[in-house]
C-alpha positions as CSV (number, residue, x, y, z in Angstrom):
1,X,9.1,-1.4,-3.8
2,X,9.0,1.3,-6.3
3,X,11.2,-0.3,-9.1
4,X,11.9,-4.0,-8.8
5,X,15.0,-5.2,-10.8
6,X,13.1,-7.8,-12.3
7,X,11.3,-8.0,-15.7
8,X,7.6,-7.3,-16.6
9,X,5.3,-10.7,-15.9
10,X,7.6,-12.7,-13.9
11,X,5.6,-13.3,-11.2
12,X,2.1,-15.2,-10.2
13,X,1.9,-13.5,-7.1
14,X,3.4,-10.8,-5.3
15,X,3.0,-10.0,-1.6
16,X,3.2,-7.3,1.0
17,X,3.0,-7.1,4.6
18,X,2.6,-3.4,5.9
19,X,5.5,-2.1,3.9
20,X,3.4,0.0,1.4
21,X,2.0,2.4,3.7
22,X,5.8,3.5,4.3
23,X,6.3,4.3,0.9
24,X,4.8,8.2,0.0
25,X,4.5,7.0,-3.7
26,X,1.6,4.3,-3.6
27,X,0.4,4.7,-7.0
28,X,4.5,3.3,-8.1
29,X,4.1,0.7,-6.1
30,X,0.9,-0.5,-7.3
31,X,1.8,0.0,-10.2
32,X,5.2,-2.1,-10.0
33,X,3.3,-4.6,-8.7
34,X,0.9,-5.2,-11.9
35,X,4.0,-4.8,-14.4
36,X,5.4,-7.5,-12.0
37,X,2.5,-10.2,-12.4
38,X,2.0,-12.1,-15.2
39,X,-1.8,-12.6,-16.5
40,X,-3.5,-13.9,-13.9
41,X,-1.6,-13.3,-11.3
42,X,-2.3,-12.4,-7.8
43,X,-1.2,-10.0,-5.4
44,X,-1.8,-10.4,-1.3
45,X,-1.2,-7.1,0.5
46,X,-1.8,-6.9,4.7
47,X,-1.8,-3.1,5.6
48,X,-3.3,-1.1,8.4
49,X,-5.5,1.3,7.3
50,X,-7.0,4.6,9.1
51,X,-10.7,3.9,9.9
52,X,-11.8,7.9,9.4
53,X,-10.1,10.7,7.1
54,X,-8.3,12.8,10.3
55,X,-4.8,13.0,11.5
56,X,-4.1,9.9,13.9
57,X,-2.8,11.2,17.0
58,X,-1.2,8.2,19.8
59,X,-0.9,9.2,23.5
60,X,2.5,8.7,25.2
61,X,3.2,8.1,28.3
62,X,3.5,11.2,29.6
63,X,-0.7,11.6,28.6
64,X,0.4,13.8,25.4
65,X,-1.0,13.7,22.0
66,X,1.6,13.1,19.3
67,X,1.3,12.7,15.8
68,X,2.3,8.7,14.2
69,X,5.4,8.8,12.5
70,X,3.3,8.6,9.2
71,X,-0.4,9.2,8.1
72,X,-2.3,5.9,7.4
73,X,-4.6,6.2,4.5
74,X,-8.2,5.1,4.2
75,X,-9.0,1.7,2.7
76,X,-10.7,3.2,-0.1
77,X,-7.7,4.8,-1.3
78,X,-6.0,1.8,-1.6
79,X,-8.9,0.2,-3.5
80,X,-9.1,3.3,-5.4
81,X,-5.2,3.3,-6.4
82,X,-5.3,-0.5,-7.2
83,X,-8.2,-0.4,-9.7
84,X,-6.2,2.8,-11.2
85,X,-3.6,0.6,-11.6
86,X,-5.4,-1.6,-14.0
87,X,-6.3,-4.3,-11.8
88,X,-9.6,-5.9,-11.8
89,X,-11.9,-8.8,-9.8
């Protein structure tokens, strides 16, 4: 996600479904992503994003509060990193 093996505007659109949260380097792949696209291009992303700025905690079954495997970030961040990137309307 971080470095495709494919050269700069080659694409018109570029998707993602929930594989850029895993990543800890967002601001790569958003960037990879708009060397990717050729002018005009688009780019569809599905994520799940945290809905307040706290550590999620899930219960298990045993009634205990554990930490997710990773922290999801607040939509704004993402917004935030993708007009960073460059990207516009």
């Amino acid at each position: 996600m971080e470095s495709v093996s494919k050269p700069d505007s080659c694409a018109d659109l570029v998707t993602s479904n929930n594989s850029i949260i895993l990543t800890s380097n967002k601001d790569r792949v958003f960037l990879e992503i708009f060397r990717l696209l050729k002018p005009g291009g688009r780019f569809v992303i599905s994520e799940i994003f945290a809905t307040r700025n706290s550590e999620h905690l899930v219960e298990n079954g045993q009634n205990l509060l554990i930490p997710l495997p990773h922290t999801l970030d607040p939509y704004t961040k993402f917004i935030d990193l993708i007009k960073t990137t460059g990207f516009n309307e």
